[in-house]
VOLO-524106 format. One line per 2 residues: number of its first residue (from 1); for each residue x, y, z of C-alpha. Coordinates in nm, 2 decimals. Each point is the difference from the previous one (the first is absolute). Layout:
// VOLO-524106
NUM) X Y Z ~ ...
// end
This chain:
// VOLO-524106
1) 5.56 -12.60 1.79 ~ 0.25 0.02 -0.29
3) -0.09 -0.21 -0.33 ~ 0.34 0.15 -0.21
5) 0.32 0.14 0.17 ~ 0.27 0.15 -0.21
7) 0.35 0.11 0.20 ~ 0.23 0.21 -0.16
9) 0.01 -0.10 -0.37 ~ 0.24 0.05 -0.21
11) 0.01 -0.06 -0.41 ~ 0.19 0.12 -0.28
13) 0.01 -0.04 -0.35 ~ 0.33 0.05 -0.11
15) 0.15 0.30 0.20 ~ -0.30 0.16 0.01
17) -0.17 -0.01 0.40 ~ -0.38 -0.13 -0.08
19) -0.08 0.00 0.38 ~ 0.25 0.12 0.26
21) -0.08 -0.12 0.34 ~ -0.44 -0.02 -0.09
23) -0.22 -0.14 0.34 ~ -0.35 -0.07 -0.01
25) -0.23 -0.19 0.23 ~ -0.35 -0.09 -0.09
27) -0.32 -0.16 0.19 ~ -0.25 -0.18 -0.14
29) -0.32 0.23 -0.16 ~ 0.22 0.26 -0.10
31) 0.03 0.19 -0.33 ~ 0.29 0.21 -0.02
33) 0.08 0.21 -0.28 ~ 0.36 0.02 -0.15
35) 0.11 0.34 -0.14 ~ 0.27 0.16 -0.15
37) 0.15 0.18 -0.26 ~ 0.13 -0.19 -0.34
39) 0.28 -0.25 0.11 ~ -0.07 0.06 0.35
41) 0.01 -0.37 0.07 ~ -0.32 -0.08 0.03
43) -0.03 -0.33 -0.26 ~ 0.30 -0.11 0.15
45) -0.13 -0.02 0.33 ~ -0.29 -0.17 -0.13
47) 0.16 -0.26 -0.16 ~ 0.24 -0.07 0.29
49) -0.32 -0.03 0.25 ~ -0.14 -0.27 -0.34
51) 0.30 -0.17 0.09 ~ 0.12 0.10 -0.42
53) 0.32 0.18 0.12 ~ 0.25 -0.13 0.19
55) 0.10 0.28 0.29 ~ 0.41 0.07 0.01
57) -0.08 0.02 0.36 ~ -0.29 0.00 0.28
59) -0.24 -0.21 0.06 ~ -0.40 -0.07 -0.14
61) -0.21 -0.22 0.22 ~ -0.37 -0.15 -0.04
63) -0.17 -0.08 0.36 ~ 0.36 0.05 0.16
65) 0.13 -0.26 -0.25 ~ 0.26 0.07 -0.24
67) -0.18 0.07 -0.37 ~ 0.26 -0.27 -0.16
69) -0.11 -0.27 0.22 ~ -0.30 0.02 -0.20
71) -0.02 -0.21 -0.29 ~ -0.14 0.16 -0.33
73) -0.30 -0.16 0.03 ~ -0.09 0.05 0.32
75) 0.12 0.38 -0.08 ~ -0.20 0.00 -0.25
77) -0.38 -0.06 0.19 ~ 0.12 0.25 0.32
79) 0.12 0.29 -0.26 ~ -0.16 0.12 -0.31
81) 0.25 0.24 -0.19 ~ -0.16 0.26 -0.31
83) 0.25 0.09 -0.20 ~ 0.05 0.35 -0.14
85) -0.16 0.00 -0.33 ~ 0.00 -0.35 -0.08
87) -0.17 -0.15 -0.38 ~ -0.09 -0.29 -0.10
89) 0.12 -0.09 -0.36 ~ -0.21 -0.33 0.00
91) -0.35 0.00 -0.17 ~ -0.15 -0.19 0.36
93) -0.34 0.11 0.11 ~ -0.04 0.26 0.30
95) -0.16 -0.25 0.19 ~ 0.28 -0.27 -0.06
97) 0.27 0.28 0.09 ~ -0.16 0.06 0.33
99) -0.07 -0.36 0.05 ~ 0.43 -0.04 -0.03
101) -0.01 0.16 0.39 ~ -0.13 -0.29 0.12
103) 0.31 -0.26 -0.12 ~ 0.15 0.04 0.33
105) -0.28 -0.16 0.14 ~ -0.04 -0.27 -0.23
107) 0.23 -0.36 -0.02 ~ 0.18 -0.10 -0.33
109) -0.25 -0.11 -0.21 ~ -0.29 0.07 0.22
111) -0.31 0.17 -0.11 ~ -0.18 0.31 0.08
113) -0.20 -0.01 0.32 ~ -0.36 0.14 0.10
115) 0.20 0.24 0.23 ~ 0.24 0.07 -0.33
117) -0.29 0.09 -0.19 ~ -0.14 0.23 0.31
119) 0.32 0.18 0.08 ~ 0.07 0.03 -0.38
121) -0.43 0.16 -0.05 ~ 0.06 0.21 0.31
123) 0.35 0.19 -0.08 ~ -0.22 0.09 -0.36
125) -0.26 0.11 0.14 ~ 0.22 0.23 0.27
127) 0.21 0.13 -0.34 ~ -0.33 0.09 -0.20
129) 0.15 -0.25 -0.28 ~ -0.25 -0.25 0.00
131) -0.15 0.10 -0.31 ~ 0.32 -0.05 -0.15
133) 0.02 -0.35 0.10 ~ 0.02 -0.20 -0.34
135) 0.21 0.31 -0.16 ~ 0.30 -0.12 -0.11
137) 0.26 0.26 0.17 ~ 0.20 0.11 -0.29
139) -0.33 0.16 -0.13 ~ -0.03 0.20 0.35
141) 0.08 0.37 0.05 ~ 0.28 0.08 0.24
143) -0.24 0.10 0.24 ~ -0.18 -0.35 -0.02
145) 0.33 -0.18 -0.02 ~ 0.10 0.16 0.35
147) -0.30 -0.05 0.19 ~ -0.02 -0.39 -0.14
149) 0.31 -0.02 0.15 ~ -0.02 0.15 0.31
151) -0.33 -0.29 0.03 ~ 0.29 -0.28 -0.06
153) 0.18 0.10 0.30 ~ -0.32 0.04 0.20
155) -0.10 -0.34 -0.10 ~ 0.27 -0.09 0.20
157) -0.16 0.07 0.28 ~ 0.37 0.10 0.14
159) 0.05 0.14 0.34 ~ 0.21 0.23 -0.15
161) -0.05 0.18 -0.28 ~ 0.31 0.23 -0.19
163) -0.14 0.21 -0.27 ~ 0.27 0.20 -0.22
165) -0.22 0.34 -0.09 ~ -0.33 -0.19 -0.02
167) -0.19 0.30 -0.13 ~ 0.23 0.09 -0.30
169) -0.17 0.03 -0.29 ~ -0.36 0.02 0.09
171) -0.27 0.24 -0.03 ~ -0.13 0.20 0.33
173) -0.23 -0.19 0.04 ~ 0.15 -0.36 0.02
175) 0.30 0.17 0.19 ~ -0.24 0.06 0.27
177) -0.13 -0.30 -0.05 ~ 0.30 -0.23 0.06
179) 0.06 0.18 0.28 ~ -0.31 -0.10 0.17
181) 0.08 -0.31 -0.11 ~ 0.35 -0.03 0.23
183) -0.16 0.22 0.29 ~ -0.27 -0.29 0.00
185) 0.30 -0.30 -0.01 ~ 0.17 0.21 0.31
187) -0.34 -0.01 0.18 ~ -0.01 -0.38 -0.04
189) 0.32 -0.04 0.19 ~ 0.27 -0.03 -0.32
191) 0.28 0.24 0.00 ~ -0.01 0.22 -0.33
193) 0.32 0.22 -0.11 ~ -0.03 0.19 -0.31
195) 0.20 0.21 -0.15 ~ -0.17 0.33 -0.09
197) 0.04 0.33 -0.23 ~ -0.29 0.17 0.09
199) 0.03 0.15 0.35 ~ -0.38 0.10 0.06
201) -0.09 -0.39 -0.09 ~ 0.30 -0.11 0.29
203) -0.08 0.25 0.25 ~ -0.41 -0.08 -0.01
205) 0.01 -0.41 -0.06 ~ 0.27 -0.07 0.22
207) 0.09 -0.06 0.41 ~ 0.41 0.03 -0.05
209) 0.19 0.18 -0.22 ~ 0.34 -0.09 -0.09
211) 0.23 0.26 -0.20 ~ 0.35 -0.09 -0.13
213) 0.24 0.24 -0.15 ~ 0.32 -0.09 -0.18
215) 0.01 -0.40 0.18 ~ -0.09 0.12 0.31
217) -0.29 0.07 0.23 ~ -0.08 0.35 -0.02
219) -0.32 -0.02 0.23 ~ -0.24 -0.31 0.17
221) -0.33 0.14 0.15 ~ -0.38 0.05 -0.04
223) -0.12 0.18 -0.30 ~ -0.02 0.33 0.23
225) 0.33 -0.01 0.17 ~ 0.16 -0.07 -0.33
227) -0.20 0.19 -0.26 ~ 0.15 0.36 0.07
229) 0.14 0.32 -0.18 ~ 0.33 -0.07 0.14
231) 0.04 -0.38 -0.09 ~ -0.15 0.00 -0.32
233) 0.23 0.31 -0.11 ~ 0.28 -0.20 0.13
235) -0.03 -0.30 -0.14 ~ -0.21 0.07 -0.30
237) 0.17 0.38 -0.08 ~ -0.37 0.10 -0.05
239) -0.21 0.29 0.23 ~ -0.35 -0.16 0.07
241) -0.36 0.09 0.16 ~ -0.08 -0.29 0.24
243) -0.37 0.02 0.05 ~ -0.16 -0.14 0.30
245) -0.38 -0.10 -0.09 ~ -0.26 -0.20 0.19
247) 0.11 -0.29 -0.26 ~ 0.32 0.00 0.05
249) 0.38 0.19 -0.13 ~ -0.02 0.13 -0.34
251) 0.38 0.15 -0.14 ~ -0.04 0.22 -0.29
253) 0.40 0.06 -0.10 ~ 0.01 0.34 -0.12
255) 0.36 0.05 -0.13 ~ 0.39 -0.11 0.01
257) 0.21 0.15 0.22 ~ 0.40 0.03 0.00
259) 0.14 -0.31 0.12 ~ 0.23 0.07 0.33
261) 0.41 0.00 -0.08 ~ 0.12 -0.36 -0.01
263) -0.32 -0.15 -0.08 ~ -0.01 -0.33 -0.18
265) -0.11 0.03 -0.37 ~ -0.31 -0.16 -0.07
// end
């Protein structure tokens, strides 16, 4: 059953065409990475499905309900949204930071609950940032920063969760971890879409892969169906060894190739 259907959006910024025409429909337990080249449309599209931009055109609907008949409160306990590369410039503690996903939740004046305190401990634990707990955040590494937000929007406990490059800036490591970390949120029945760099970590972590190219959809499949020579050198202007292992696609990009006649800069 669809969760989040998006018909034929349009937005631009000026003159420029962000997304030309972009549809998307997404169950429940899903995690679908979003690819593309630089300026391929992809944050856009993320912050129209977060209900942040406004669409020129087309439509965005939560369980077959228009997104805007949502209020921003009740948007803001059904969808989670990471932004790419967001700080924090106030000296709060990691754990108070992560406990600010829970205000949705929470009355005017109300205080914390038991199942505050729970969702808040558990979305830690998940990020491996528990240690950092009474840290103030200004004294965290980018890495640390990242991850103690990424546990904000988990606290949440959102249906949906929109992360903008969620793996930016961390070591190997961590990047694999996170990624476990939103495979396991799609097991539990959320729907996770993240926009993603590194190819190998989309292909092996995620069930749909959507790739966008200049505002508009370039190609919407599996990791197998999508993940080939030919797409990736025409949307990414790159050749590239697609490996098939017993754990999953790994794509090693080996080069740049000639863009064909006509092609949309990047």
């Amino acid at each position: 059953m669809t969760l989040l259907d998006a018909d034929g959006l349009v937005v631009r910024y000026g003159a420029r065409v962000a997304l030309d025409g972009v549809s998307l429909s997404v169950g429940k337990g899903t995690l679908v990475g979003l690819l593309g080249p630089n300026a391929s449309g992809k944050t856009t599209l993320l912050r129209a499905l977060a209900g942040l931009v406004r669409p020129e055109a087309g439509a965005i609907r939560l369980d077959g309900e228009p997104i805007d008949a949502l209020g921003a409160r009740a948007r803001a306990r059904r969808i989670a949204y990471l932004e790419q590369g967001a700080q924090c410039h106030w000296p709060l503690s990691a754990e108070r930071v992560v406990a600010l996903g829970r205000l949705a939740h929470q009355g005017p004046w109300s205080r914390p609950t038991a199942a505050d305190g729970r969702a808040v401990a558990t979305a830690m634990a998940r990020c491996d940032v528990a240690a950092l707990a009474a840290r103030p955040v200004t004294t965290l590494s980018g890495g640390e920063a990242a991850r103690v937000l990424l546990a904000r929007a988990l606290a949440a406990e959102p249906d949906i969760l929109l992360a903008d490059e969620p793996v930016s800036h961390l070591d190997p490591y961590h990047q694999i971890g996170v990624m476990e970390v939103l495979r396991r949120l799609a097991d539990e029945g959320a729907l996770v879409i993240a926009v993603l760099h590194d190819l190998s970590l989309a292909a092996r972590f995620c069930d749909r892969l959507v790739l966008l190219s200049a505002g508009r959809l370039a190609a919407d499949g599996p990791p197998a169906a999508v993940m080939t020579a030919a797409t990736l050198a025409r949307v990414f202007s790159i050749s590239a060894r697609v490996i098939d292992a017993e754990d999953g696609l790994y794509v090693l990009p080996q080069r740049r190739v000639e863009r064909p006649a006509g092609a949309a800069p990047r």
